[in-house]
N, C-alpha and C positions, 0 to 999 in steps of 0.2 A: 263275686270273684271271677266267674265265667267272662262278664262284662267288661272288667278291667283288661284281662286274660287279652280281649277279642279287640280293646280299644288300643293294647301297646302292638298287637298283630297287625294295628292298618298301620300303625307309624310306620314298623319296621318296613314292612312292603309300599308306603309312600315314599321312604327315604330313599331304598333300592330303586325304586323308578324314574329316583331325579336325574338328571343329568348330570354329569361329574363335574362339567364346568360350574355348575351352581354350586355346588358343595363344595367345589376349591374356593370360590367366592366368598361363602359365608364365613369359611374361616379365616380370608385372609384380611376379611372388612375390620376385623378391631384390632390386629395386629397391625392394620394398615394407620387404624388410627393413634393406637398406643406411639405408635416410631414418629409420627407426625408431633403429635405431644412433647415425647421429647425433643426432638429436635428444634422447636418454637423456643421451649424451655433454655437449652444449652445456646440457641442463637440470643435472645434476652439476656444471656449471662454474657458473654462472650461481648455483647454492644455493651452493657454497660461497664465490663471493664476497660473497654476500649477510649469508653466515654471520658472515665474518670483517667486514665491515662494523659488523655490529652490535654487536660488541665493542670495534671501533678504540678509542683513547685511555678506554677503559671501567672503573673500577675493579674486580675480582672475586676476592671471597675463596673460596678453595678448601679445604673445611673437614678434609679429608683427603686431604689432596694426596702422601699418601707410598702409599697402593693405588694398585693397578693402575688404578684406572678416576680415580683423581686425577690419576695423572702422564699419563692419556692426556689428560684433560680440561684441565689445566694447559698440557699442551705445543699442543694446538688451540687454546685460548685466546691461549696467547703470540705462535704466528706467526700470530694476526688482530691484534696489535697492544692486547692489552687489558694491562693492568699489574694485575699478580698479588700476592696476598695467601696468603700459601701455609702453609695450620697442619697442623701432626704433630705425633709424640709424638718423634720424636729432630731434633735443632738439627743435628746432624750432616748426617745423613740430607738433608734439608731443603738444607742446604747446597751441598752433592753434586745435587741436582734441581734451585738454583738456577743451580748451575756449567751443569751438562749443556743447561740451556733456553738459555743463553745462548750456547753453542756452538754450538746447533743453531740458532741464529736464521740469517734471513737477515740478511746484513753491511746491506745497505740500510736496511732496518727499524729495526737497533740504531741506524744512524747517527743516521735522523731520528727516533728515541727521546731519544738521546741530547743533541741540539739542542733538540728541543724542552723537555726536563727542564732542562738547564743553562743555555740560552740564550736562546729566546724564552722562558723561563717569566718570570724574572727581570727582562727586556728591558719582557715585556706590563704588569708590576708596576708598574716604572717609568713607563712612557707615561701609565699609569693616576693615576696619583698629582701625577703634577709640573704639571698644570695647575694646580690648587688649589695647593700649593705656591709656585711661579712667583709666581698672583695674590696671594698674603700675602707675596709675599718672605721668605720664610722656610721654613726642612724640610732636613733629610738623609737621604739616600740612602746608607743604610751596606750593603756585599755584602763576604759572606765568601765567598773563591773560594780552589779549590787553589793551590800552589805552579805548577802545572804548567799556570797562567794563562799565567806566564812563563817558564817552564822545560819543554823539551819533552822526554820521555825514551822510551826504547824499550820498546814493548808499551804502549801506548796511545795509540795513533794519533787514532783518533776522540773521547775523552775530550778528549784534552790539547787537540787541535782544537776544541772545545764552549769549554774554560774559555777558550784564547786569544781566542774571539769573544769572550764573556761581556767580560772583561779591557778590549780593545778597545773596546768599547761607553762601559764607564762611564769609560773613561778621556778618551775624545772628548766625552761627555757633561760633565765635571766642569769644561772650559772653559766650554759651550759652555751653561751655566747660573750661574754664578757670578755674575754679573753679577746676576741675580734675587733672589741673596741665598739659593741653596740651595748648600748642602754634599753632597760624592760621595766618600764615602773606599773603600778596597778591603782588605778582609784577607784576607792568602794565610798558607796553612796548610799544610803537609806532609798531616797526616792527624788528626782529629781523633778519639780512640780512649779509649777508658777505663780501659784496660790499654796507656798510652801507652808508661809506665815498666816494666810488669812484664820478671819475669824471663825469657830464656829459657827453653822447658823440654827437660829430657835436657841442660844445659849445652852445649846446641849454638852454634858460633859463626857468623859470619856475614862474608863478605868483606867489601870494604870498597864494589866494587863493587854489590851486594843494597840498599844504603842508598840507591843511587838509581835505580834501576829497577825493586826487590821491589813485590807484589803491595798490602804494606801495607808502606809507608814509614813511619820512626820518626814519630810525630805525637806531638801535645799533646793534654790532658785538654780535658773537656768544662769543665772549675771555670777553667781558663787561659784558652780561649777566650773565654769569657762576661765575666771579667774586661778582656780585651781590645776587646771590644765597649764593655762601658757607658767604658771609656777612652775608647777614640776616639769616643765620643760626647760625651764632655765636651771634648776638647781637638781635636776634629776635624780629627784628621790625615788627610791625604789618601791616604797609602798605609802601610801595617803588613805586615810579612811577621814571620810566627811560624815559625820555622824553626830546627832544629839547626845547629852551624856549618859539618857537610857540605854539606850541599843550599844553605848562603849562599853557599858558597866556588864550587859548582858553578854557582851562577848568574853569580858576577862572572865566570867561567873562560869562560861563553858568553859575554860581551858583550865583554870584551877578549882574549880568546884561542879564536876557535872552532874552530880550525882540531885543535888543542890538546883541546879539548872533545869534539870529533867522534871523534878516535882511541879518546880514554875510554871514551864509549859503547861505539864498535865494540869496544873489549874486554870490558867486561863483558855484553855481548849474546854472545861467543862462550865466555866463561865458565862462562855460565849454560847454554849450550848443551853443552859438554862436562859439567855438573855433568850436568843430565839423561840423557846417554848413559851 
């Protein structure tokens, strides 16, 4: 005890001896380093939101986007919000990095990507145009929009969300301009493909459920489509739905039988889910 007693008595009386500049020192060293820390930290924040700013809604083509130093540059690029151009030597490949960026998005981002692509894009077009229109009393406002304007199906929450605004818009619009002597027609489409018709390959079959909720729904040619268009520009119908007679049937099944509709769904969402396991 005596010892301990007699070893805290030399500290005390080494510490009194030090010079007081040393002891402002000692304390100010890790406070010096803590503020340093942070400051590195807040600077790090502050550049990479500057970074991804500068990207936001930015065109960029990435001229080798299948190397390592593409897919790193592609995926920084994609979670600032720039919309990507992505060139390699396999379509495959490419594919698979478009899947993968998209997965790795934040859900937010894609959302208001996705708005902004399907809904203000088309929305701003419109605003843009219908003055002049308006004062000639004359013009049409033709939008080709998904199926899934009006028909809402499982795994694509936010998409079908986008066309159902888009939808809504021109459909409130198409009153609410008539009178001016402009036209507002809507074509809804499955999917517009160029291998609409082609064959399965490996003769694989497909449920019956896959036709309304698959990732690529049966759709119509690009020469169909187009064909459709300059139509309804000549006879200015007001609404076209280009569709197989599944996806017709599934639409009237919502409107007079949802209840009915809804059970469908939930089958083939637990279908597809036992297909994958």
């Amino acid at each position: 005890m005596d010892a301990n007693v007699t070893e805290v008595d030399n500290d005390w009386t080494f510490l009194k001896g030090m010079d007081p500049w040393w002891g402002t020192t000692i304390l100010l060293v890790p406070c010096a380093v803590v503020l340093a820390a942070g400051l590195l930290h807040v600077y790090s924040l502050v550049s990479g939101l500057l970074s991804k700013s500068c990207v936001r809604n930015k065109v960029l083509l990435v001229s080798d986007a299948l190397s390592a130093l593409g897919k790193e540059c592609a995926s920084i690029f994609h979670k600032g919000g720039a919309r990507l151009i992505l060139c390699g030597k396999s379509w495959e490949k490419l594919q698979e990095l478009s899947d993968d960026l998209l997965n790795a998005s934040d859900p937010s981002v894609m959302d208001k990507l996705l708005m902004d692509n399907n809904y203000f894009g088309p929305v701003t077009l419109a605003k843009g145009v219908l003055p002049s229109m308006m004062s000639r009393r004359t013009g049409h406002l033709l939008v080709v929009n998904s199926i899934q304007g009006k028909l809402a199906v499982p795994f694509r929450t936010s998409y079908a969300a986008s066309k159902h605004a888009v939808q809504a818009f021109f459909d409130c619009l198409r009153s609410e301009v008539e009178e001016s002597g402009v036209s507002v027609s809507t074509i809804n489409v499955t999917f517009i493909s160029s291998h609409a018709f082609g064959k399965q390959k490996d003769g694989a079959t497909k449920s019956i459920w896959s036709y309304l909720y698959t990732k690529k729904p049966l759709g119509v040619s690009p020469r169909e489509a187009a064909s459709e268009v300059a139509k309804t520009l000549t006879n200015k119908r007001k609404e076209v739905l280009m569709a197989p007679s599944l996806p017709k049937v599934a639409l009237y099944t919502r409107s007079f039988f949802p209840n009915f509709f809804f059970a469908v769904m939930a089958a083939g969402v637990k279908d597809a889910t036992n297909t994958k396991m």
